[in-house]
C-alpha positions as CSV (number, residue, x, y, z in Angstrom):
1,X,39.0,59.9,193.3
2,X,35.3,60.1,193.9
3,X,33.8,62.7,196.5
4,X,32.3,60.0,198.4
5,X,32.1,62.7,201.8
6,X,30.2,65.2,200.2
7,X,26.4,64.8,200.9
8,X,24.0,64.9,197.8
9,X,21.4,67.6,197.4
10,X,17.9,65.9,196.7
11,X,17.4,65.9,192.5
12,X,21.2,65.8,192.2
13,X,22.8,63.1,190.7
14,X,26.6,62.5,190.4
15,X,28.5,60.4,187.8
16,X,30.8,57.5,189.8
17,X,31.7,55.5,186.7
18,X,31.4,55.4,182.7
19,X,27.8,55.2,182.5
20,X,26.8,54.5,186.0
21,X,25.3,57.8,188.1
22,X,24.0,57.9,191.8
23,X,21.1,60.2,192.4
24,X,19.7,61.0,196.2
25,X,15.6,61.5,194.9
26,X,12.7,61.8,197.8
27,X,13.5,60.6,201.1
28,X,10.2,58.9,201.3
29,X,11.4,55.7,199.4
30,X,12.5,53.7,202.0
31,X,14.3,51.0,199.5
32,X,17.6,51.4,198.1
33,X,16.6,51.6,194.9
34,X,14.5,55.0,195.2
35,X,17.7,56.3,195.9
36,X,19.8,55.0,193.0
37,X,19.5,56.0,189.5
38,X,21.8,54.3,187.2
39,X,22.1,55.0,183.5
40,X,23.8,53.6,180.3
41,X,24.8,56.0,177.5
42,X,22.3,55.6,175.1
43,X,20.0,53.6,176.9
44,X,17.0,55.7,179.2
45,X,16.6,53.0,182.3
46,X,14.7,54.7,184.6
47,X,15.1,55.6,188.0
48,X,15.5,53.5,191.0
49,X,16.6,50.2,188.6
50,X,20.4,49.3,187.6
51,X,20.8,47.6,184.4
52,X,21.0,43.6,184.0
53,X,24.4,43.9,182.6
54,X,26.0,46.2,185.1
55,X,29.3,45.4,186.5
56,X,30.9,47.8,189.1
57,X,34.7,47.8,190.1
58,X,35.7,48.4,193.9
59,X,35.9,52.4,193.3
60,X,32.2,52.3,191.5
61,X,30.9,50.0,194.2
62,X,31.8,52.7,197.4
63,X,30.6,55.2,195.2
64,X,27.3,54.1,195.3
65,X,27.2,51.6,198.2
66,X,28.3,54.4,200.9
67,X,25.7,57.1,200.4
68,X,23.4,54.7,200.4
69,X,24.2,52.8,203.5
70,X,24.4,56.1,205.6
71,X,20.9,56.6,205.0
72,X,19.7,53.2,205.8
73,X,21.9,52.3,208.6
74,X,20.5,54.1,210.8
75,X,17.3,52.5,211.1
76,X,18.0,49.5,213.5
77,X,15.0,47.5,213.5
78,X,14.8,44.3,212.6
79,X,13.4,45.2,208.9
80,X,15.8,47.9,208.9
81,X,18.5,45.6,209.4
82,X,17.0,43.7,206.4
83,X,16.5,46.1,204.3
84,X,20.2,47.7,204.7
85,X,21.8,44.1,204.1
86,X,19.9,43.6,201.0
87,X,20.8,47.0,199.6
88,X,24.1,46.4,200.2
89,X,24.4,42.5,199.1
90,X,22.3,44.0,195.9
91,X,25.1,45.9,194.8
92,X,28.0,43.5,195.7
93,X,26.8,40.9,193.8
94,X,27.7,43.3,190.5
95,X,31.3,43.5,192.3
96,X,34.3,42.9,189.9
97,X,38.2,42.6,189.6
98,X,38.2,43.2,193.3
99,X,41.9,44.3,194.3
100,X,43.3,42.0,196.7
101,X,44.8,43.9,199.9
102,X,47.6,43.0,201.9
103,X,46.3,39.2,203.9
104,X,47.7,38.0,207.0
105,X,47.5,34.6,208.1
106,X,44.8,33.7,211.2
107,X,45.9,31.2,213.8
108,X,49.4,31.7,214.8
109,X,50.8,28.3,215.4
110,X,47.9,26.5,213.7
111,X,49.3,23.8,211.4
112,X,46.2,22.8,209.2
113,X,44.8,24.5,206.1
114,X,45.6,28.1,206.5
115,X,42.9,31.6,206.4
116,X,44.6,35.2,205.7
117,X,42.7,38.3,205.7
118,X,42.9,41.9,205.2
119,X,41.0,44.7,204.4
120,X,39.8,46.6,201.5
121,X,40.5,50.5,201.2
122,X,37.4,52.7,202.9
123,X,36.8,56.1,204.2
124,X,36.9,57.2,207.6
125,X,33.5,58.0,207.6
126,X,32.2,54.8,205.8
127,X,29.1,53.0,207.2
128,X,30.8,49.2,206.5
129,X,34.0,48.2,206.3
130,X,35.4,45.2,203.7
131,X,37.1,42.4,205.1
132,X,38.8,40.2,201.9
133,X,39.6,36.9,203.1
134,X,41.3,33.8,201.4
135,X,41.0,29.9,202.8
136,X,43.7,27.2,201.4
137,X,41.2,23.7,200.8
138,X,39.8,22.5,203.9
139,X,40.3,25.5,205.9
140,X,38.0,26.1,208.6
141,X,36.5,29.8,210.1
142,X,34.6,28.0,213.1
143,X,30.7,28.6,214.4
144,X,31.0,32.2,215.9
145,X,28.0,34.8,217.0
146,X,27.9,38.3,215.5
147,X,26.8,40.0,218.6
148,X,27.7,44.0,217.1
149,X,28.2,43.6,213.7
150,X,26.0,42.5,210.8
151,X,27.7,41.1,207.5
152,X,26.9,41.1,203.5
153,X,30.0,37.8,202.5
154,X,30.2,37.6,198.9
155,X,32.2,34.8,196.8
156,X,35.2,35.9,194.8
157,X,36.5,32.5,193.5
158,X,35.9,28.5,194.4
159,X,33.8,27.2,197.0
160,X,32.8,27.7,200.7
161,X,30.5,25.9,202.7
162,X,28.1,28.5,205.0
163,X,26.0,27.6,208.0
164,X,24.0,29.8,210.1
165,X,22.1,29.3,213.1
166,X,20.2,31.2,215.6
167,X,19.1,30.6,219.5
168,X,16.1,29.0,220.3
169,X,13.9,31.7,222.5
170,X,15.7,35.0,224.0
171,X,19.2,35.4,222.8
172,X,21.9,35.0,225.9
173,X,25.6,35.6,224.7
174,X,26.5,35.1,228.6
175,X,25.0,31.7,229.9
176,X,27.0,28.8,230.6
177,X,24.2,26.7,230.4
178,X,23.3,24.2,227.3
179,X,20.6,25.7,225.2
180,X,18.9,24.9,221.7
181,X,20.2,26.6,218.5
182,X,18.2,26.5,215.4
183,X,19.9,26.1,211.7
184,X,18.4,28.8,209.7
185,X,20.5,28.3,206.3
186,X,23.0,25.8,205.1
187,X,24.9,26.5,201.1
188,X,28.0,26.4,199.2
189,X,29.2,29.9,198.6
190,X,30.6,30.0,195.3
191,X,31.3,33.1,193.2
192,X,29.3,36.0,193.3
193,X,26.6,34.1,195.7
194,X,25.2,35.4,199.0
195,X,25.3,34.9,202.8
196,X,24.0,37.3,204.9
197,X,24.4,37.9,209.0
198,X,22.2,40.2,210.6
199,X,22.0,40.8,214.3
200,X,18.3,39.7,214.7
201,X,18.6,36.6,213.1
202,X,21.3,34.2,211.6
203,X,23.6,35.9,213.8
204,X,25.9,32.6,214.1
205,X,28.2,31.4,211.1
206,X,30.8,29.6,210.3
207,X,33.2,28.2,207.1
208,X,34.9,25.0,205.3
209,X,36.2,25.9,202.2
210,X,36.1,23.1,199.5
211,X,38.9,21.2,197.5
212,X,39.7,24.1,195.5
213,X,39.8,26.8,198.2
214,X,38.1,29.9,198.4
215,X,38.4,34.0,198.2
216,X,35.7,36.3,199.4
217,X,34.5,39.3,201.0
218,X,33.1,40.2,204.4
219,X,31.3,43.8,204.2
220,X,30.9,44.6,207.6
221,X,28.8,47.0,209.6
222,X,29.1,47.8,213.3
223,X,25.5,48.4,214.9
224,X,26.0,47.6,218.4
225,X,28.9,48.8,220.3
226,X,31.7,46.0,220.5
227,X,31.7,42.6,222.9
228,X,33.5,39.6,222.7
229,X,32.2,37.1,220.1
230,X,31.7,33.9,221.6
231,X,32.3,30.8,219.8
232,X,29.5,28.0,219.2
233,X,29.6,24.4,219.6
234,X,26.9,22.3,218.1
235,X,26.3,18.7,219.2
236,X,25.7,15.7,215.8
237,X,22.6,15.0,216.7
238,X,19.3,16.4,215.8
239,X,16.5,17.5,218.6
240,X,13.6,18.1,216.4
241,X,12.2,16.2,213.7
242,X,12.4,18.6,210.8
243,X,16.7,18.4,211.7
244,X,17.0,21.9,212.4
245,X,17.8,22.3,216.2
246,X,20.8,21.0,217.8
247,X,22.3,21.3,221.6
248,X,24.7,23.6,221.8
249,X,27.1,26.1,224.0
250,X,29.0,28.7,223.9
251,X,32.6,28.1,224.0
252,X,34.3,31.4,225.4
253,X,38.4,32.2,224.7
């Protein structure tokens, strides 16, 4: 079991996995790399990049994922926010033979294609947690808005398709009224690909898994304190000529 609670001292390094070390250097390197140094026996990469060929298993991923996080979480601003979803997403995507946790099944009652989900062990004191979820063919997590929490979703196995969208002008999680909402990304999520959902931007996303179904993860950090989500409902047709923003609600439960 790794210490993952016990700070690093600046120049010290720790080893997390056969070949793989963590290293907290100068605090003036604002990317996540300056505060990584990973190594291969025998092979003298230098600091700040991780090898090509690097694969990390859940235990090896916290390792270096949490001390990380805690440094850059804290810095809120929109670039922040950026810079702490890349650092993590940088490291997931060398994620391997993820265990699967306990799921349970979403939507009581619902009689389509079924979602379960569960959790991934963490610390107490982790900056994220991991959210592992599975969708049957077809299944369907609907248009939502992230309004505390930012998220790093990775593909395990098959297929998911991933939209995003944003408001048009000043975000309002409250109104009743119709407004605009802009699609910022649209893509098929397949294994070890990328969607990220920061609070700035993007916040709004939603799922169909494909024919074969799909497993992935949600790594999931709070930044604001916690609100009811709303839902999102987008209307067929395109406003704007370039297809991008739609009429939509808010659909509240």
């Amino acid at each position: 079991m790794h210490d993952l609670d016990t700070p690093l001292a600046p120049g010290s390094s720790r080893s997390i996995a056969p070949g793989v070390h963590v290293e907290r250097r100068s605090f003036l390197g604002l990317a996540a790399a300056s505060l990584l140094l990973a190594r291969r026996t025998g092979a003298g990469t230098h600091a700040g990049v991780l090898p090509d060929d690097l694969e990390l298993d859940y235990e090896a991923f916290r390792a270096l994922a949490v001390p990380v996080a805690r440094e850059l979480v804290a810095d809120t601003s929109r670039l922040g926010e950026d810079r702490y979803l890349h650092t993590l997403a940088a490291l997931a995507v060398r994620l391997v033979d993820v265990p699967v946790p306990e799921l349970r099944r979403k939507g009581d009652g619902y009689e389509g294609p079924r979602t379960w989900i569960g959790a991934n062990d963490g610390g107490e004191e982790d900056p994220f947690i991991v959210l592992h979820w599975k969708m049957e063919p077809g299944s369907e997590i609907g248009l939502h808005a992230h309004t505390y929490g930012n998220v790093v979703t990775l593909g395990l196995e098959g297929a998911t398709r991933i939209r995003n969208f944003e408001m048009v002008g000043e975000r309002d999680f409250e109104t009743r009224a119709v407004f605009r909402m802009r699609r910022c990304a649209e893509q098929v999520l397949t294994p070890g690909a990328i969607n990220l959902v920061p609070l700035a931007h993007g916040y709004c996303h939603g799922f169909v898994a494909g024919p074969q179904g799909a497993r992935g993860l949600d790594i999931t950090t709070r930044i604001l304190p916690k609100r009811t989500a709303p839902l999102l409902e987008i209307s067929g047709e395109p406003l704007d000529a370039l297809g991008s923003e739609f009429e939509a609600r808010w659909r509240f439960e």
